[in-house]
C-alpha positions in Angstrom: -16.5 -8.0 9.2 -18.4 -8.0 12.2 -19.3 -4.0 12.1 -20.5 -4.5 8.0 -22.5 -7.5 9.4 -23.9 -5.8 12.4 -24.4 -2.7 10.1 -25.9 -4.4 6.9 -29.1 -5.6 9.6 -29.1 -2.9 11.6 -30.0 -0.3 8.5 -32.2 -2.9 6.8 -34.3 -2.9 10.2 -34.6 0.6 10.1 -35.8 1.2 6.3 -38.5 -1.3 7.3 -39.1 0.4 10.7 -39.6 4.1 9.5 -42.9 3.9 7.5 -44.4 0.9 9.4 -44.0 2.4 12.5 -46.1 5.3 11.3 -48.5 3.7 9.3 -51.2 5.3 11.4 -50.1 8.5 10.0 -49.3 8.2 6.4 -52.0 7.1 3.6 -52.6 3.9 2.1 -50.0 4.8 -0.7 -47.4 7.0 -0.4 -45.4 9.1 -2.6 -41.7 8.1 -3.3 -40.9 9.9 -6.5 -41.2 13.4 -7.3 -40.6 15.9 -10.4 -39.5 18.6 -9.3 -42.0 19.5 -6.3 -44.9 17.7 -7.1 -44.9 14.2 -6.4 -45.5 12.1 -9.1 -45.1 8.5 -8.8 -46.1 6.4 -5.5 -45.9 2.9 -3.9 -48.7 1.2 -1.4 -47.2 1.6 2.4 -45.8 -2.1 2.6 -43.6 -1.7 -0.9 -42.3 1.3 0.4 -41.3 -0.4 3.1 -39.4 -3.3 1.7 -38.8 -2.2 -2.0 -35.3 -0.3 -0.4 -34.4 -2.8 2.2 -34.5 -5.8 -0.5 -32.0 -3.0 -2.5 -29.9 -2.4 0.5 -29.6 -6.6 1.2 -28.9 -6.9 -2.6 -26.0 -4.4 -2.4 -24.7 -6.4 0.6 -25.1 -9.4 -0.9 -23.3 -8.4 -4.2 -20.3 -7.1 -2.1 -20.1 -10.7 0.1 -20.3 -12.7 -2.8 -17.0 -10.1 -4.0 -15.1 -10.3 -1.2 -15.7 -14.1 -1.3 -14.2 -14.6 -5.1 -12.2 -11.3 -5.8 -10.7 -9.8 -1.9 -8.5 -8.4 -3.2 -10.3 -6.1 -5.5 -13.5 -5.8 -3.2 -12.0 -5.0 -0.3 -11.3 -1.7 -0.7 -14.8 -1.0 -2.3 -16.9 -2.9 0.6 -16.7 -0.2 3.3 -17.4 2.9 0.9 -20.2 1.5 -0.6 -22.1 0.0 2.6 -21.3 3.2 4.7 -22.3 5.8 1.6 -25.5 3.4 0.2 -26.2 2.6 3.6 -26.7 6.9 4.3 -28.5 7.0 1.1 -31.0 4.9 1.5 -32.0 5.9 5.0 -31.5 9.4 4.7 -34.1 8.7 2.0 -36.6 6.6 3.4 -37.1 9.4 6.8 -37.4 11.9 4.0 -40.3 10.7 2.1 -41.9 9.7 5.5 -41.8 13.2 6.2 -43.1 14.1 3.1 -46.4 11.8 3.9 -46.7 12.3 7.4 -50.6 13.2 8.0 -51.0 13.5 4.4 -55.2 11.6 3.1 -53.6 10.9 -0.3 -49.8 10.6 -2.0 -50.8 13.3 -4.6 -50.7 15.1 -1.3 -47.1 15.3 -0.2 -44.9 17.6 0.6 -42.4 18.7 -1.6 -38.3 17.7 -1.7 -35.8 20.5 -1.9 -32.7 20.9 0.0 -33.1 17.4 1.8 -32.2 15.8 -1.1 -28.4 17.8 -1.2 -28.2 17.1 2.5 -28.7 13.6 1.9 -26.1 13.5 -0.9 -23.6 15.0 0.9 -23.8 13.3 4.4 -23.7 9.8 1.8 -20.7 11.4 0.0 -19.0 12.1 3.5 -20.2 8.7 4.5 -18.2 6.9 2.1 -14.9 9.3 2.3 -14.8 8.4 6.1 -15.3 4.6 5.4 -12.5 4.7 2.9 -10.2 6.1 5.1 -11.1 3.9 7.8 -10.2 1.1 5.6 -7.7 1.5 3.8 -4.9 -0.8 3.8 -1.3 0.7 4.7 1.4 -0.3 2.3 2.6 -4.0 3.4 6.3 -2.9 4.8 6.0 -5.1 7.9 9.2 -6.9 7.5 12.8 -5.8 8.5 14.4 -4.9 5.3 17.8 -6.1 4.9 17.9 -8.1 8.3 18.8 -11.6 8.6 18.3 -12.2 12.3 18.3 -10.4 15.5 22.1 -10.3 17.4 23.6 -8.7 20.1 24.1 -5.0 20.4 26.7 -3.4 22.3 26.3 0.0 24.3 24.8 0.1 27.7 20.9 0.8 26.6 22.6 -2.8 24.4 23.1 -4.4 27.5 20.3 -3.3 29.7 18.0 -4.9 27.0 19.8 -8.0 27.4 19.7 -8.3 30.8 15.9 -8.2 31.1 15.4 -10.9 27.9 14.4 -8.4 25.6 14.8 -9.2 21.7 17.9 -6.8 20.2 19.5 -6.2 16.8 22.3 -4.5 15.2 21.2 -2.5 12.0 24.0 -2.3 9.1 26.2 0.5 8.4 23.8 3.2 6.4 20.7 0.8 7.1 16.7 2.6 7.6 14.7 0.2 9.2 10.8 0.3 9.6 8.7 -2.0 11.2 4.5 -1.8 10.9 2.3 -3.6 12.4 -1.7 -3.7 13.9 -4.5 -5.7 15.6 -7.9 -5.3 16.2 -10.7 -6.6 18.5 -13.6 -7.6 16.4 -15.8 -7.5 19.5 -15.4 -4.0 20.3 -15.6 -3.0 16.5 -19.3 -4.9 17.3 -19.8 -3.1 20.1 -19.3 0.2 18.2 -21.5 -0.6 15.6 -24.9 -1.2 17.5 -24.1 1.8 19.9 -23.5 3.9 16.8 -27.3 2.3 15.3 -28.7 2.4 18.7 -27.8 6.9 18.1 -29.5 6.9 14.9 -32.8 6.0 15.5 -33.7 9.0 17.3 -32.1 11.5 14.7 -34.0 9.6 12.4 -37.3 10.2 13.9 -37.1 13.4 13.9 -36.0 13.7 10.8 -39.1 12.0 9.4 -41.3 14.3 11.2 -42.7 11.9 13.6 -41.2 13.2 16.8 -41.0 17.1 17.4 -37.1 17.2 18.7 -34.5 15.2 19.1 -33.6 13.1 22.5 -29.9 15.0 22.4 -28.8 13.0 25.9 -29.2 9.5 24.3 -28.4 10.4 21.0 -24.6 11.9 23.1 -24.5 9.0 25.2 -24.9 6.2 22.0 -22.8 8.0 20.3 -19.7 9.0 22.1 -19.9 5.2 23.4 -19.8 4.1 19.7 -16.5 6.2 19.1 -14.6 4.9 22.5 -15.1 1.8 21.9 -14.1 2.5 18.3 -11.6 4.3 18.8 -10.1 1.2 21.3 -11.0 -1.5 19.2 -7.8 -1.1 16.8 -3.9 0.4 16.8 -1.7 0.7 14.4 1.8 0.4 15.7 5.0 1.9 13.7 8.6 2.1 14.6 11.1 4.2 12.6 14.1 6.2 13.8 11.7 8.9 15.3 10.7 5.9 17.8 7.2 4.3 18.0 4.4 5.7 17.1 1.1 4.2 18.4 -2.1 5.0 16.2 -6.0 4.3 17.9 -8.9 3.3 15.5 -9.6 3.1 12.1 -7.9 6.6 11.1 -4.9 6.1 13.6 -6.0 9.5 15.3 -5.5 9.7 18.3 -1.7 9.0 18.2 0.9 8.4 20.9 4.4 9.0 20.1 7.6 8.5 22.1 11.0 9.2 20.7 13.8 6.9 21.7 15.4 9.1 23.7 12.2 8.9 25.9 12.8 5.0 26.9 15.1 3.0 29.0 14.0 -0.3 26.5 11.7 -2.4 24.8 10.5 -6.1 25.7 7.9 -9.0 24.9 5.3 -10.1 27.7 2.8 -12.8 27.3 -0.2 -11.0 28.4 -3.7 -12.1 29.4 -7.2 -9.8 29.7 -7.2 -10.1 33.7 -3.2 -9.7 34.1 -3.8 -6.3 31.2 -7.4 -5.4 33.8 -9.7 -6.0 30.9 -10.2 -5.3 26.9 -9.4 -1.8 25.4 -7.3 1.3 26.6 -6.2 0.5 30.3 -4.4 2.6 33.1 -3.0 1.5 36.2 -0.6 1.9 38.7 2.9 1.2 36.8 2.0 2.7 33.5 -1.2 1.6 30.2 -1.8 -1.3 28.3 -3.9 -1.3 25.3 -5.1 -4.8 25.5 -6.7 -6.2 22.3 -6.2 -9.8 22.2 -4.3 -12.2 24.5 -0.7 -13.2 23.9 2.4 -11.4 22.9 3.2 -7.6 23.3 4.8 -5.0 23.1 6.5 -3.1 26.4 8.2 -0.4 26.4 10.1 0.8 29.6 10.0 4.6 29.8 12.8 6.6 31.5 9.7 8.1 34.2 10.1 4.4 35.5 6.1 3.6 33.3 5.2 0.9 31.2 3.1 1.1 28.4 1.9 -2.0 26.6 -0.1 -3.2 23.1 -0.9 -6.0 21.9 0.4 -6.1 18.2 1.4 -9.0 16.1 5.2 -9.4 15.7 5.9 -7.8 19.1 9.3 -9.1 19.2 10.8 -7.4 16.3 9.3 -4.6 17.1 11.4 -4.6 20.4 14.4 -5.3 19.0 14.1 -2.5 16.5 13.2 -0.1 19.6 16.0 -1.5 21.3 18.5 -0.7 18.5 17.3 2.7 18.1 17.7 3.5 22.0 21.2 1.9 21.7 21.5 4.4 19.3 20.2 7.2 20.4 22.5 6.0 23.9 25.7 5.8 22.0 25.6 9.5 20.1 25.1 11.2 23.9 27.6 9.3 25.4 29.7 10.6 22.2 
């Protein structure tokens, strides 16, 4: 919510801030529709300005006022449409700045040709990256078949118990799967205004009003908008191939250890300055991905590291991993 929100303003600021910012350059009315090459229908400066921003707020607003009364329905549809409109409009607005820069009348403009594909497209891929990103994994977060968590036997079994860790038995012929995720909605902020602060550049130039492109800030903006996106969310699985550990909105990159891999699984109580901060964390005795305080996830691994995340329903989690390395214990001892 907080990305959409920091998003929604930060591309209605910049459909205002193209053609006012070069007002000394463009006439009194610009061109903003054209039939084939030759423009043929135009706005004064300040409409052009605001007519697409009011249509961009609009759009918002319609999907707010959705997500408000039909979530369910909306939700999916929310980040599509802001991320491919959003494109759209913008890749838009630089174009027919372009088309008017140091133009004495609208009649004047340059003509639109393969902009107009390149805009389509990059809104089309917009939109196919923003449903992916949030799309909603099927809802399978609960043990199936499993009344409690008990005792296991087996010496992984009774390591686990030893240190206080949750365990479980699974029933003769039982598959178990357990999902689960959390997000920071801080750092998804954080990722959204370095990814705006990359555009504006690209956008400049793409309107014609600056010669070339300042690559160095448009790389630094932009590589910190995908760390920090890429540690603002995991997506945490466990199955009989062992936990699987998926960063950001796509779940790529992915860390996967088997059981076979880990000595056992446990709950800690975590805070920011016992995990050394927010994010992706190394240190001394193994990582932490450390999203929000309180319970996680820790997984012992048999090169004597920790590795820790922060994901709701960290104890059965553990007890499913320690199952599975009872398990996986058991059959070599066998």
């Amino acid at each position: 919510m907080w990305g959409a929100v920091v998003w929604t303003l930060g591309v209605a600021a910049l459909l205002v801030a193209l053609p006012m910012s070069a007002r000394d350059r463009l006439p009194d009315r610009v061109a903003t529709h054209w039939s084939g090459s030759r423009p043929d229908g135009s706005m004064p400066l300040t409409t052009a300005a605001l007519f697409p921003a009011v249509i961009w707020l609009l759009v918002a607003a319609v999907l707010a006022v959705a997500l408000r009364f039909r979530p369910g329905r909306a939700r999916g549809l929310a980040g599509p449409v802001l991320a491919a409109t959003g494109v759209l409009l913008s890749g838009a607005q630089a174009s027919i700045v372009r088309a008017n820069l140091d133009r004495a009348r609208w009649q004047d403009a340059a003509p639109m040709g393969v902009e107009v594909v390149l805009i389509v497209v990059a809104a089309g891929l917009a939109g196919a990256l923003a449903w992916l990103a949030t799309r909603r994994p099927a809802d399978t977060s609960a043990f199936t078949g499993i009344t409690g968590i008990t005792g296991v036997t087996g010496t992984a079994g009774a390591q686990a118990t030893r240190i206080g860790a949750p365990v479980l038995v699974p029933g003769a012929g039982e598959r178990l799967v357990w999902l689960s995720q959390a997000s920071n909605h801080w750092l998804q902020a954080l990722s959204s205004v370095l990814g705006l602060l990359s555009v504006p550049g690209v956008m400049l130039a793409a309107s014609g009003r600056t010669g070339s492109v300042d690559w160095r800030a448009v790389t630094f903006f932009g590589l910190g908008a995908v760390v920090a996106l890429l540690c603002s969310s995991v997506r945490v699985r466990v199955t009989e191939a062992g936990l699987h550990i998926g960063f950001g909105p796509f779940g790529w990159p992915a860390r996967r250890l088997a059981p076979a891999e880990l000595v056992s699984a446990r709950v800690e109580q975590l805070t920011a300055r016992e995990a050394g901060g927010w994010g992706y964390r190394v240190h001394r005795g193994g990582s932490v991905v450390f999203l929000r305080r309180g319970a996680c996830l820790v997984v012992r691994t048999r090169r004597g590291r920790d590795f820790a995340v922060s994901v709701d329903d960290a104890e059965r989690g553990a007890a499913l991993l320690n199952a599975l390395i009872a398990r996986t214990a058991g059959a070599a001892e066998h």
